[in-house]
Residue frames as a rotation matrix with the C-alpha (Angstrom) as fourth column:
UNK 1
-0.915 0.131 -0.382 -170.54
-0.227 -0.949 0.220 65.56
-0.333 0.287 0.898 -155.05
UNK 2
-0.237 0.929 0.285 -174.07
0.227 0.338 -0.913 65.72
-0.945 -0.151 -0.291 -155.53
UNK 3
-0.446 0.276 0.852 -175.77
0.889 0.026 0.457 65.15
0.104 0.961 -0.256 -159.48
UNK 4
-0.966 0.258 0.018 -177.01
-0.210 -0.820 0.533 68.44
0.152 0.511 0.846 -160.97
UNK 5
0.019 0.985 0.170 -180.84
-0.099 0.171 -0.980 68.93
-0.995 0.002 0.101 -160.73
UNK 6
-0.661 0.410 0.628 -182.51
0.750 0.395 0.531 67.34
-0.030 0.822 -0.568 -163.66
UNK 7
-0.806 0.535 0.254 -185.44
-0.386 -0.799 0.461 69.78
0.449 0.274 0.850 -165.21
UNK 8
-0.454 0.762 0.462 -188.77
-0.785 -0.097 -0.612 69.82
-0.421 -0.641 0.642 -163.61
UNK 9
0.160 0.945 -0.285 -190.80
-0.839 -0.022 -0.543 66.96
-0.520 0.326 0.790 -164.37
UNK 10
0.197 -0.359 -0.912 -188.47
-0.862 0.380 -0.336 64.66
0.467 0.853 -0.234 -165.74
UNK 11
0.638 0.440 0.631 -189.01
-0.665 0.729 0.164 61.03
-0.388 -0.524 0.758 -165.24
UNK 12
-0.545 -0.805 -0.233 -186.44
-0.836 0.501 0.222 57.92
-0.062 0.316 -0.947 -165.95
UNK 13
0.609 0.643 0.465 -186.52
-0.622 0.751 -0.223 54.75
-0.493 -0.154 0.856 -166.94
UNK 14
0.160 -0.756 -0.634 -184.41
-0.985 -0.081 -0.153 51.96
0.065 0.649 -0.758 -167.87
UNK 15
0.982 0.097 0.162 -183.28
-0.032 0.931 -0.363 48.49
-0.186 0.352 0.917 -169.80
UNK 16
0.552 -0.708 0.440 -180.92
0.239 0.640 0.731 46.44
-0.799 -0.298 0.522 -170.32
UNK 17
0.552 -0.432 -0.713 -177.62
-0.728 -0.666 -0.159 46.80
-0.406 0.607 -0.683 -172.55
UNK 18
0.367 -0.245 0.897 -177.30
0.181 0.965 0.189 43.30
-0.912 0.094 0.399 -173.54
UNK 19
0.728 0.087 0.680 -177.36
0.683 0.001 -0.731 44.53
-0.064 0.996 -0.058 -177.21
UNK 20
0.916 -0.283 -0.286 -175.31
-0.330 -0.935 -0.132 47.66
-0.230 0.215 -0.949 -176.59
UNK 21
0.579 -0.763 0.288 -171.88
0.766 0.388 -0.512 47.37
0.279 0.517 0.809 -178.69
UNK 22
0.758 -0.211 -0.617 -168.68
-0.097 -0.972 0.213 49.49
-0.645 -0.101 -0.757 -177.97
UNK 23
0.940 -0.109 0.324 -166.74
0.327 0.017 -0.945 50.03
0.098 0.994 0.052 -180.94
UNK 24
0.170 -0.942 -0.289 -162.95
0.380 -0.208 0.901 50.61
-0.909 -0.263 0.323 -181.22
UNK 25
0.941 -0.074 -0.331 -162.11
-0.327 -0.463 -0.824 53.16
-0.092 0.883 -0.459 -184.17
UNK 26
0.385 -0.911 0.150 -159.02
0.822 0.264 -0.504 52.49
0.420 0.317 0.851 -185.98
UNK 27
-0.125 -0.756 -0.642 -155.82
0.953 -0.272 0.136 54.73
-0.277 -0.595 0.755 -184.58
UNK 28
-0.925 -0.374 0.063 -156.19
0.367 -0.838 0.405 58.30
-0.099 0.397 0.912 -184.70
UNK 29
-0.498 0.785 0.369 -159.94
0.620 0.025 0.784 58.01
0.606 0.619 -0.499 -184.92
UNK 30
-0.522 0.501 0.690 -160.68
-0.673 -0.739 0.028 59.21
0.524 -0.450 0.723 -181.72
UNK 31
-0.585 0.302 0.753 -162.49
-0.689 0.306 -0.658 57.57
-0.429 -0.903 0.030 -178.47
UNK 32
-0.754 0.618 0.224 -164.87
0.634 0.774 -0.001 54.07
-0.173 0.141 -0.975 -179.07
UNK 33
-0.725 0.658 0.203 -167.95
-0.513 -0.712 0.479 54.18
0.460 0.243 0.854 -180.22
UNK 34
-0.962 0.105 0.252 -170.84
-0.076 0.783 -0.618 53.33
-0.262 -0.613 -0.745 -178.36
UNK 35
-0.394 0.789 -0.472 -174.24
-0.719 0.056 0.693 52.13
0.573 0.612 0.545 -180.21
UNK 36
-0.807 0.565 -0.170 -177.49
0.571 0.674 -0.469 49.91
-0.150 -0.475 -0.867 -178.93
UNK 37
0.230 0.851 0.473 -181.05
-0.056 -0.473 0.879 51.28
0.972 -0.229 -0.061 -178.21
UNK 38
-0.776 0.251 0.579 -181.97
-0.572 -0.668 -0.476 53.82
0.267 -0.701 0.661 -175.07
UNK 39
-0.300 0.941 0.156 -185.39
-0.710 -0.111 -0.695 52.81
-0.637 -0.320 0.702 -174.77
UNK 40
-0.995 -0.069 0.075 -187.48
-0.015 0.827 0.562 49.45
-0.100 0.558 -0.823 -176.27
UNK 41
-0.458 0.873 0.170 -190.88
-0.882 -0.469 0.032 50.37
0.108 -0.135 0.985 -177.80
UNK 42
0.335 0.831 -0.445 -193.91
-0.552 0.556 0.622 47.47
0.764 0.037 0.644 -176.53
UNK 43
-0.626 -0.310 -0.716 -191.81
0.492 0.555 -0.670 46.31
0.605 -0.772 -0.195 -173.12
UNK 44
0.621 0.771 0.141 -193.82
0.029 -0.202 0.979 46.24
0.783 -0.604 -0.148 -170.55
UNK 45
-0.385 -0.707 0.593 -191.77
-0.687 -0.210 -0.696 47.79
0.617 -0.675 -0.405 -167.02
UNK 46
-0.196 0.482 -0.854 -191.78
0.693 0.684 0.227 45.45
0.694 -0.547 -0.469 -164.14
UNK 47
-0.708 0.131 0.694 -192.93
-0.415 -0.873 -0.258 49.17
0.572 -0.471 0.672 -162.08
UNK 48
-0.166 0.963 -0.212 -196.48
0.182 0.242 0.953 47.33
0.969 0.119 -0.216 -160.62
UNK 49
0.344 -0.310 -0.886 -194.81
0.760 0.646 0.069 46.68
0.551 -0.697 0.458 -157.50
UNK 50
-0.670 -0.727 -0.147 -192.98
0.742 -0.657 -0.130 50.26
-0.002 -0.196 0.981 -157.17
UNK 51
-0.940 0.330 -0.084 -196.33
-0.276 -0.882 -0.382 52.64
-0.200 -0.336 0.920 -157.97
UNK 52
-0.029 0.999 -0.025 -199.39
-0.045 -0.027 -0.999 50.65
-0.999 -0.028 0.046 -158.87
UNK 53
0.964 0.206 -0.169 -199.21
-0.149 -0.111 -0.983 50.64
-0.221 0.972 -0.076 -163.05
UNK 54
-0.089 -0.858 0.506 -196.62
0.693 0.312 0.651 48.90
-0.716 0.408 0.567 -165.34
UNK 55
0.295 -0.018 -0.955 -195.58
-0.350 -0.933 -0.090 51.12
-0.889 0.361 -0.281 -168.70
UNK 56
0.162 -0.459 0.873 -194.98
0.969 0.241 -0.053 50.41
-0.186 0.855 0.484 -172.42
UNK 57
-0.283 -0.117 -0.952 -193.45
0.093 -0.991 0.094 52.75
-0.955 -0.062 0.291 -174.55
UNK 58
0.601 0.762 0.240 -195.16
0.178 0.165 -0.970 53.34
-0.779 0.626 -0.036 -178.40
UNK 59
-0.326 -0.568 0.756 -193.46
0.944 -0.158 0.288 53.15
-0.044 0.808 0.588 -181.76
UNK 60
-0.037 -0.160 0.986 -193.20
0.779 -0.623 -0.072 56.87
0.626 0.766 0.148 -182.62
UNK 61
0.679 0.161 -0.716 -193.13
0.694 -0.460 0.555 58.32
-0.240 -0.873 -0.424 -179.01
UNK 62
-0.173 -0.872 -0.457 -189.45
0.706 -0.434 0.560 59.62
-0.687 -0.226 0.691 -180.09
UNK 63
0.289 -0.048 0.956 -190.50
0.957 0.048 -0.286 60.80
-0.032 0.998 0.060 -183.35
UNK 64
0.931 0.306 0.199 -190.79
0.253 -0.935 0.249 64.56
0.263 -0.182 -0.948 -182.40
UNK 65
0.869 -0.484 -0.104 -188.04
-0.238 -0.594 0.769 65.03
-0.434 -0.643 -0.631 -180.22
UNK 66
-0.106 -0.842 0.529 -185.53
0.857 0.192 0.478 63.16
-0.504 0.504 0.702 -182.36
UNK 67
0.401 0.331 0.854 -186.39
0.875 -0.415 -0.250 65.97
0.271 0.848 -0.456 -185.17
UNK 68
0.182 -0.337 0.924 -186.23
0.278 -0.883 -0.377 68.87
0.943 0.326 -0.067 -182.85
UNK 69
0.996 -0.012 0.086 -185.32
-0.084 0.098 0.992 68.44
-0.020 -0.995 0.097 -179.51
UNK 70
0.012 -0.941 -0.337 -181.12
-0.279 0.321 -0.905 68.12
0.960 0.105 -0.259 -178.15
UNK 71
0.980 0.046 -0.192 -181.09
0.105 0.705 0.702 65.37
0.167 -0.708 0.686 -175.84
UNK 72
0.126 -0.990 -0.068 -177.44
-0.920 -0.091 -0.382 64.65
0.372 0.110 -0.922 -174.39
UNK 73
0.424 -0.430 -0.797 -175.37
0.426 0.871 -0.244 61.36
0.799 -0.236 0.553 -173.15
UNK 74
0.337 -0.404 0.851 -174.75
-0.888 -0.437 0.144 61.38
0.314 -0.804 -0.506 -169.61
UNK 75
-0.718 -0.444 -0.537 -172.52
0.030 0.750 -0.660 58.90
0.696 -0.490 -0.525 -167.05
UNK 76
-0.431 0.666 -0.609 -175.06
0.792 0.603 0.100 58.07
0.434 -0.439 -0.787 -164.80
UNK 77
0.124 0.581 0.804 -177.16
0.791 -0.547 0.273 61.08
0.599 0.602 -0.528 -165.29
UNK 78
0.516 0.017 -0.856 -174.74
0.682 -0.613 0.399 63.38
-0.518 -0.790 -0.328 -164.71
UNK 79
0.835 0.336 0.436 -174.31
0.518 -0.211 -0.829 66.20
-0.187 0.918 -0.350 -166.27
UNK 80
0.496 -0.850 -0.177 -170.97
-0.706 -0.513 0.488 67.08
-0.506 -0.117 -0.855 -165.38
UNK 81
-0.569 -0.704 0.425 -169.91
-0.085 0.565 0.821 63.84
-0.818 0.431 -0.381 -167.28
UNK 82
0.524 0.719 -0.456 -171.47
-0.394 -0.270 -0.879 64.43
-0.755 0.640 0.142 -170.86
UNK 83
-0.311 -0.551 0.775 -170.76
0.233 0.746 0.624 61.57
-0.921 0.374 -0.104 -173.42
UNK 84
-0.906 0.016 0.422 -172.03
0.401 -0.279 0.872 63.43
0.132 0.960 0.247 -176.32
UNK 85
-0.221 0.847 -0.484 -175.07
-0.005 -0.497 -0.868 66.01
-0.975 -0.189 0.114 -177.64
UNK 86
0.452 0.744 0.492 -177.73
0.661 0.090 -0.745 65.90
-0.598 0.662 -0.451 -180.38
UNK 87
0.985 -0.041 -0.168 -176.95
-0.122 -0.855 -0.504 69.11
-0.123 0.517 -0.847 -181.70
UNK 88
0.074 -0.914 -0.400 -173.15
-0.824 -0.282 0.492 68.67
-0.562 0.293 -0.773 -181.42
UNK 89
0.375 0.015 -0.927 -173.37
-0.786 0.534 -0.310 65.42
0.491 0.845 0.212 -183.80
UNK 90
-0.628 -0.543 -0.558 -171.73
-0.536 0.821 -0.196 63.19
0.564 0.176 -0.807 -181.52
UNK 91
-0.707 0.549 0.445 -174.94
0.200 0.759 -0.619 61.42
-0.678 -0.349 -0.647 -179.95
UNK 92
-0.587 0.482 -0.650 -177.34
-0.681 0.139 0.718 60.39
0.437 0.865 0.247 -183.08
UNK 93
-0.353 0.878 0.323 -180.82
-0.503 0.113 -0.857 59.23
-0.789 -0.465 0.402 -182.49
UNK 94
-0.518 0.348 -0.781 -183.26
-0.774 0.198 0.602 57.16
0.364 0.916 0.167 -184.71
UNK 95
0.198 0.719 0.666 -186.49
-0.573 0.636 -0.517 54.77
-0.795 -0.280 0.538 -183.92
UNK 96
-0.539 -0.181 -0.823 -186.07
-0.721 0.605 0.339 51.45
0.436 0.776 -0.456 -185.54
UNK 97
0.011 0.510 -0.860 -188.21
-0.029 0.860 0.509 48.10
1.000 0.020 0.024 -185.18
UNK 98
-0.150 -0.012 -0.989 -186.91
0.903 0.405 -0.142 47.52
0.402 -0.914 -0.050 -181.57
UNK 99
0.456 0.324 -0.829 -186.78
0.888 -0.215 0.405 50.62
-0.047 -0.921 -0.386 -180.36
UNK 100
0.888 -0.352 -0.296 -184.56
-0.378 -0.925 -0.034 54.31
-0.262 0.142 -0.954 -179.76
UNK 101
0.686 -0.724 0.075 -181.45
0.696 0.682 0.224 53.74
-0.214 -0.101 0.972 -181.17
UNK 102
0.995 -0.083 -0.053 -179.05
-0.036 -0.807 0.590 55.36
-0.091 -0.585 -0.806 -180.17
UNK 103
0.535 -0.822 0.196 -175.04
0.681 0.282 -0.676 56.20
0.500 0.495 0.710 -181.59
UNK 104
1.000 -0.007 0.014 -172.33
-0.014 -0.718 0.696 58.18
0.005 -0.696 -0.718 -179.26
UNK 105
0.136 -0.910 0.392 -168.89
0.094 -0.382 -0.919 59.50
0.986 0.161 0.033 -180.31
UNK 106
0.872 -0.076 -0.484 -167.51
0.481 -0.056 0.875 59.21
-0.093 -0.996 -0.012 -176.48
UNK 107
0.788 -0.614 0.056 -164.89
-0.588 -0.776 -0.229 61.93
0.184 0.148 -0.972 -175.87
UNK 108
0.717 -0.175 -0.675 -161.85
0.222 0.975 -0.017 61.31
0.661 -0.138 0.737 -175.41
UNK 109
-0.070 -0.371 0.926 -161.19
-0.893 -0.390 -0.223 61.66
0.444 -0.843 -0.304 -171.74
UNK 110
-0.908 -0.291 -0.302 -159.82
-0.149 0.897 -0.416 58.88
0.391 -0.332 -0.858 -169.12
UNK 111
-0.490 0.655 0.575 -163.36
-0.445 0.379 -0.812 58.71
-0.750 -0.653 0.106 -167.74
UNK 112
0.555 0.522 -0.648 -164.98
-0.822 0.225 -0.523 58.04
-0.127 0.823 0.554 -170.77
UNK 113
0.176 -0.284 -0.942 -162.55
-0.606 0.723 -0.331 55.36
0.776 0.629 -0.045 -171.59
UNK 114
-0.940 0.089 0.329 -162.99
-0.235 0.529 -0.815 53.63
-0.247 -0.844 -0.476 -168.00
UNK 115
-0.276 0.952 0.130 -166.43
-0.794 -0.150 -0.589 53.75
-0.542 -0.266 0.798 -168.80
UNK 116
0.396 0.299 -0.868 -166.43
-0.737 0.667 -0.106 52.04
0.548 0.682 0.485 -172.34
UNK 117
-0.640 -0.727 -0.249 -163.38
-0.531 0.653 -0.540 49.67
0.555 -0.213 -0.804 -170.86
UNK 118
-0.849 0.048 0.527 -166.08
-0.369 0.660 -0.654 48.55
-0.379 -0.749 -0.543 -168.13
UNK 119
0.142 0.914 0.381 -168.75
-0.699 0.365 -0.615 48.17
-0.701 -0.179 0.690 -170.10
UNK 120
0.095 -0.928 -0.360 -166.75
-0.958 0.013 -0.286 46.23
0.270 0.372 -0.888 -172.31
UNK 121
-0.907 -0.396 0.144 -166.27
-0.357 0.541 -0.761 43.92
0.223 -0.742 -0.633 -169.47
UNK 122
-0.097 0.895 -0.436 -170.16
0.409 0.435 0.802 43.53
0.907 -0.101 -0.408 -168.67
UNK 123
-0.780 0.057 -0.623 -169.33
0.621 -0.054 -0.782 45.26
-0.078 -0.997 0.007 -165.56
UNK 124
-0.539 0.224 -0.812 -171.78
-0.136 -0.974 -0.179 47.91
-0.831 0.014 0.556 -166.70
UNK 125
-0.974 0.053 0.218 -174.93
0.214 0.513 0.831 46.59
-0.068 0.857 -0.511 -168.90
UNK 126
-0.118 0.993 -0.007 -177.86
0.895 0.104 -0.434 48.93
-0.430 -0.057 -0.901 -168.04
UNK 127
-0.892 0.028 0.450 -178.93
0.176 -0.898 0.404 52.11
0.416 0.440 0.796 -169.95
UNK 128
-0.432 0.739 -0.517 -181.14
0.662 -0.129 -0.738 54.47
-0.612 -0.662 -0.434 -168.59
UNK 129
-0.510 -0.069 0.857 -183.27
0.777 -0.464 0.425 57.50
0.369 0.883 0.291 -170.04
UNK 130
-0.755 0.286 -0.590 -184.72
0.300 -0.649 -0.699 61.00
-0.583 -0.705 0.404 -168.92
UNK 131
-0.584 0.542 0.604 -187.65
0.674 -0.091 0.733 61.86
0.453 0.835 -0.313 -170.49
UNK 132
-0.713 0.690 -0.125 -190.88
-0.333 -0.490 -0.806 64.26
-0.617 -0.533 0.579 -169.94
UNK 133
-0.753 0.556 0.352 -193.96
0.624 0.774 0.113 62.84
-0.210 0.305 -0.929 -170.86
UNK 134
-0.979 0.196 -0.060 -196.34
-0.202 -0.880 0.431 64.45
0.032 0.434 0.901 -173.42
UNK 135
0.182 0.856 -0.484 -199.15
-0.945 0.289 0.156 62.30
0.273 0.428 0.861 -174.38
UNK 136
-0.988 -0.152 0.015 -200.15
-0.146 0.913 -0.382 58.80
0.044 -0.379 -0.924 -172.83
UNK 137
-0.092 0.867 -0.489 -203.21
-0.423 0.411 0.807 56.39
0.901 0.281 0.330 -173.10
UNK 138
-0.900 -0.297 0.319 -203.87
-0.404 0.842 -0.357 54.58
-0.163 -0.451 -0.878 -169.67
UNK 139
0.148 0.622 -0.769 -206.10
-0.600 0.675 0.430 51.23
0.786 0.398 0.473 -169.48
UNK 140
-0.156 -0.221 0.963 -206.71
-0.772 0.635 0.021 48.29
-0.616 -0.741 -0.269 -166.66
UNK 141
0.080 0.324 -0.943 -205.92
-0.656 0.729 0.194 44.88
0.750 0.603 0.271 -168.13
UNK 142
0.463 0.373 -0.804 -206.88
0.078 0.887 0.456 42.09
0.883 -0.274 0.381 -166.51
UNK 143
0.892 -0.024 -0.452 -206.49
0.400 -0.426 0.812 44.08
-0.212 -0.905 -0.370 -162.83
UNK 144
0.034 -0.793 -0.608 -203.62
0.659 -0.439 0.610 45.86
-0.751 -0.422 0.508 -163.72
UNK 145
0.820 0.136 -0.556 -202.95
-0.085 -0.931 -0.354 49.53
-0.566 0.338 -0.752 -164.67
UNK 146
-0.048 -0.582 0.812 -200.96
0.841 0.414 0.347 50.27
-0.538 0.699 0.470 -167.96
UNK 147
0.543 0.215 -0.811 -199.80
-0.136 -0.931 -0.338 53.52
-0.828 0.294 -0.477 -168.95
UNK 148
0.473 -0.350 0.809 -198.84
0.865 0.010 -0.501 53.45
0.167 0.937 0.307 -173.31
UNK 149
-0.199 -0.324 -0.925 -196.50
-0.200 -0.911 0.362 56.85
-0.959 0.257 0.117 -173.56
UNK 150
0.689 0.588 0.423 -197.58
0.453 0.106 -0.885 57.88
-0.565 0.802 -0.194 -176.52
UNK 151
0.391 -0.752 0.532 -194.97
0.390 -0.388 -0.835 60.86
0.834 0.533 0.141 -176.97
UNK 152
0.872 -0.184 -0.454 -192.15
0.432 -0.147 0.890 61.89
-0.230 -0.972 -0.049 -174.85
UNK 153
0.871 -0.482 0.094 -189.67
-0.379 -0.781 -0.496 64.56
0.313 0.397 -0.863 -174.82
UNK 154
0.810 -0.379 -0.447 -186.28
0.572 0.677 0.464 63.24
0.127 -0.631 0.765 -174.36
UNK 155
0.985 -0.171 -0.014 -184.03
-0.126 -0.780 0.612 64.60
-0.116 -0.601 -0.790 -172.36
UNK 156
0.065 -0.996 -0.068 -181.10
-0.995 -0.059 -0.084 62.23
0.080 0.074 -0.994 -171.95
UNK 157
0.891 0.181 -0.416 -180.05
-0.203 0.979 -0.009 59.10
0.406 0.093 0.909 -172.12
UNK 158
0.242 -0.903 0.354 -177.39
-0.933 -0.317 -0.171 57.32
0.267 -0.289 -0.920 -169.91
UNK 159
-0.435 -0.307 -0.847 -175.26
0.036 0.933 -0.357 54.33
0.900 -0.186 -0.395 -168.67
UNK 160
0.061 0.145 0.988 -175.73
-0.853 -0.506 0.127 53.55
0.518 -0.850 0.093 -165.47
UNK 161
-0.537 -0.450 -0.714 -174.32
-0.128 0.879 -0.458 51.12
0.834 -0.155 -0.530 -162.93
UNK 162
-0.869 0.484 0.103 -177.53
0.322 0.712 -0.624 50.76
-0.375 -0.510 -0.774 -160.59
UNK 163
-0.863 0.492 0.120 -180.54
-0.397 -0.805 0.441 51.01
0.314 0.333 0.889 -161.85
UNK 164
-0.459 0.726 -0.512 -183.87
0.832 0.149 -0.534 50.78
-0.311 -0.671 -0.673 -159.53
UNK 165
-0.134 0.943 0.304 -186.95
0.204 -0.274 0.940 52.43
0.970 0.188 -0.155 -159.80
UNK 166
-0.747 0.073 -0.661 -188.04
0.610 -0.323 -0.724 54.68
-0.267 -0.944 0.196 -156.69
UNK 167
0.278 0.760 -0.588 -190.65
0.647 -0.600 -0.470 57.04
-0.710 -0.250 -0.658 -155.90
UNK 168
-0.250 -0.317 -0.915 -188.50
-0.301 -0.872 0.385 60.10
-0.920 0.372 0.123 -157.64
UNK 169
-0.848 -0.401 0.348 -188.67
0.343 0.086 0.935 58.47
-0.405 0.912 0.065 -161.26
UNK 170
-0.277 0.759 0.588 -192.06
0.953 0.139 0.270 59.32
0.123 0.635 -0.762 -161.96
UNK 171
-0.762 0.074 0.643 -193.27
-0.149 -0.987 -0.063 63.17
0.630 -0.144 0.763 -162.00
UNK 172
-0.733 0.677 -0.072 -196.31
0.139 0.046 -0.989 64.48
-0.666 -0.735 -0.128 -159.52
UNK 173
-0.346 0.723 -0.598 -198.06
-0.886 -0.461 -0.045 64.87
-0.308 0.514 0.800 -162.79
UNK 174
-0.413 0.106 -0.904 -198.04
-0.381 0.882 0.278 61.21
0.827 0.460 -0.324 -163.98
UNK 175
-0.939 0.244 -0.241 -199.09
0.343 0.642 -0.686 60.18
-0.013 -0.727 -0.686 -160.19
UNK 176
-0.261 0.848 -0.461 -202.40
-0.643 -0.509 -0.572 62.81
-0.720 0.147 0.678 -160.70
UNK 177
-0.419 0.135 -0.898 -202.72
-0.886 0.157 0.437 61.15
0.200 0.978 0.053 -164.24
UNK 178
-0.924 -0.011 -0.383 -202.87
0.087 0.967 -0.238 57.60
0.373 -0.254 -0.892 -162.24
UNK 179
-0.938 0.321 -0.128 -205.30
-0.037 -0.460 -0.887 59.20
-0.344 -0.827 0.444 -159.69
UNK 180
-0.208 0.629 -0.749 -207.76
-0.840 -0.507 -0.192 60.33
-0.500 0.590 0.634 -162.52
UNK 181
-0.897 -0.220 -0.384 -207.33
-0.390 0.803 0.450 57.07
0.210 0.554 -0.806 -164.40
UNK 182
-0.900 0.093 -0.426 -208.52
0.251 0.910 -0.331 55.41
0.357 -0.405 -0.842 -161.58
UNK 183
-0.699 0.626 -0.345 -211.39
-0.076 -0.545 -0.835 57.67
-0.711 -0.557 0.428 -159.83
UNK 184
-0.509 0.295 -0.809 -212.70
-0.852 -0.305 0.425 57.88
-0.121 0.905 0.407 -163.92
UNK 185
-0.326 0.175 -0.929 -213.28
-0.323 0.903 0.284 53.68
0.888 0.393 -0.238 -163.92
UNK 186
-0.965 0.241 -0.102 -214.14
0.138 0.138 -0.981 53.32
-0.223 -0.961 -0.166 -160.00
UNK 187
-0.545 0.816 -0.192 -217.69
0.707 0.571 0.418 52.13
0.450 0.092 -0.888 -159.43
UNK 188
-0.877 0.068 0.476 -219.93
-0.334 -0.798 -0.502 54.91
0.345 -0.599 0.722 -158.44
UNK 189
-0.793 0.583 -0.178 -222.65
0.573 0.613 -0.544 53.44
-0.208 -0.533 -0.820 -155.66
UNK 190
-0.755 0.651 0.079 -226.17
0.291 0.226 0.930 53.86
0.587 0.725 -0.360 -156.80
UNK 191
-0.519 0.642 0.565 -228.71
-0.764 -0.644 0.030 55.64
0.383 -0.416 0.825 -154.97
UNK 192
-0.593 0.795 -0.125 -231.25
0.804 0.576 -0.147 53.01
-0.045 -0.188 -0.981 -153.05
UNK 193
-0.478 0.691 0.543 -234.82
0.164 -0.537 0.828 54.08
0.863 0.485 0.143 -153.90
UNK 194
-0.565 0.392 0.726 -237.23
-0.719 -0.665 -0.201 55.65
0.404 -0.636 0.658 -151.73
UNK 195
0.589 0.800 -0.116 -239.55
-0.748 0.594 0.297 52.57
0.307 -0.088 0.948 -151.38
UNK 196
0.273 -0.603 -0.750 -236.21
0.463 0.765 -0.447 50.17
0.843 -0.226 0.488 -150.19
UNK 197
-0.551 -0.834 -0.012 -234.84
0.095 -0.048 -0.994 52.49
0.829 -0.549 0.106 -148.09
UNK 198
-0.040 0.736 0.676 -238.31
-0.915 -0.300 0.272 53.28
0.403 -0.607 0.685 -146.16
UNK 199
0.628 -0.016 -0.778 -238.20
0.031 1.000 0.004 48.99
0.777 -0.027 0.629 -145.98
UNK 200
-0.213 -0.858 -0.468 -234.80
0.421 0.352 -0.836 49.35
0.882 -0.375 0.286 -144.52
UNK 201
-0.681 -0.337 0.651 -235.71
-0.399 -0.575 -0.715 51.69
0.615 -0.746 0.257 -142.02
UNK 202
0.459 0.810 0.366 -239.21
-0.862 0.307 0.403 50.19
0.214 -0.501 0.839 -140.68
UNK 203
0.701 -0.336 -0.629 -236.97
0.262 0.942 -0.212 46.83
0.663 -0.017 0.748 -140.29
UNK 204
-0.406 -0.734 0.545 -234.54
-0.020 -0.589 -0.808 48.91
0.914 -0.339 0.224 -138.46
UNK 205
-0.480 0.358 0.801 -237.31
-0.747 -0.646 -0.159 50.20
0.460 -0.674 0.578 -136.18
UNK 206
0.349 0.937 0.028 -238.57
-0.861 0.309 0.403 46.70
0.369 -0.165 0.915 -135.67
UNK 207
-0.031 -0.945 0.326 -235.29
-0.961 0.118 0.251 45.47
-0.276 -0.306 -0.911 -135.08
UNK 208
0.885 0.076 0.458 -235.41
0.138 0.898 -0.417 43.05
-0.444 0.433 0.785 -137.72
């Protein structure tokens, strides 16, 4: 069965879940819990290779949309499997030192506990996110392009058992944004004066 469309515009990205913990509640509590960070602010992506420009994300990109925005938890962003929502209390946000962190009350249904059970295991140790990008700085350092997200609406945030970078993750606005970047810092060739180019042409004509 094919994933739901995502909204327009919405771009992924995603890190490891070395850190990501799943909790067991005491009997009766209700389904594991599952805690770590979405998103890690100052990592540079290893993207260079995939569109031309690696990506950090800034401390306080989330700030906004945590406040007033209702992201959800998806199983590999899909939204028929939904591991908790902002607004319904059982996926809690919050920027800390490293990064989004990120707390999910997983229901309790047998997918959901296959899920925790494999990540558990390690079989399952990447987290992804959906975002739309508000505000971004870009810059060339030392020959490579670097886009900062300054602020970014999030959408969702999910496990996910492959995660790769393709063409689709990025919007057709962020590839324009690149475009412009680059056209903006591109050398622009200099007229040749009137008194060289007459030179050039009598050398021409003299087949020098």
């Amino acid at each position: 069965m094919p994933k739901p469309n995502s909204p327009v515009g919405v771009e992924r990205r995603h890190f490891s879940l070395d850190k990501i913990k799943i909790e067991k509640r005491a009997e009766g509590d209700g389904a594991p819990l599952m805690t770590g960070h979405a998103a890690v602010f100052n990592q540079t992506t290893d993207t260079n290779d995939y569109w031309g420009f690696v990506e950090k994300i800034n401390p306080g990109a989330f700030t906004e949309t945590i406040a007033s925005g209702d992201a959800r938890a998806l199983w590999n962003h899909n939204s028929d499997y939904v591991l908790g929502r902002k607004s319904a209390g059982t996926l809690r946000l919050a920027e800390d030192d490293i990064g989004l962190a990120i707390e999910i009350d997983t229901p309790p249904t047998t997918w959901a506990n296959d899920l925790s059970i494999s990540m558990q295991r390690g079989d399952i140790r990447e987290m992804s996110f959906g975002f739309i990008v508000k505000e971004t700085v870009w810059e060339e350092v030392d020959g490579v392009w670097v886009r900062t997200i300054l602020k970014a609406e999030l959408i969702e945030v999910s496990p996910v058992t492959f995660p790769a970078y393709t063409g689709t993750d990025i919007s057709a606005s962020t590839q324009e944004e690149f475009r412009s970047a680059k056209a903006r810092t591109a050398p622009v060739d200099k007229p040749v004066p009137p008194k060289i180019l007459l030179m050039q042409l009598d050398c021409e004509a003299a087949g020098i």
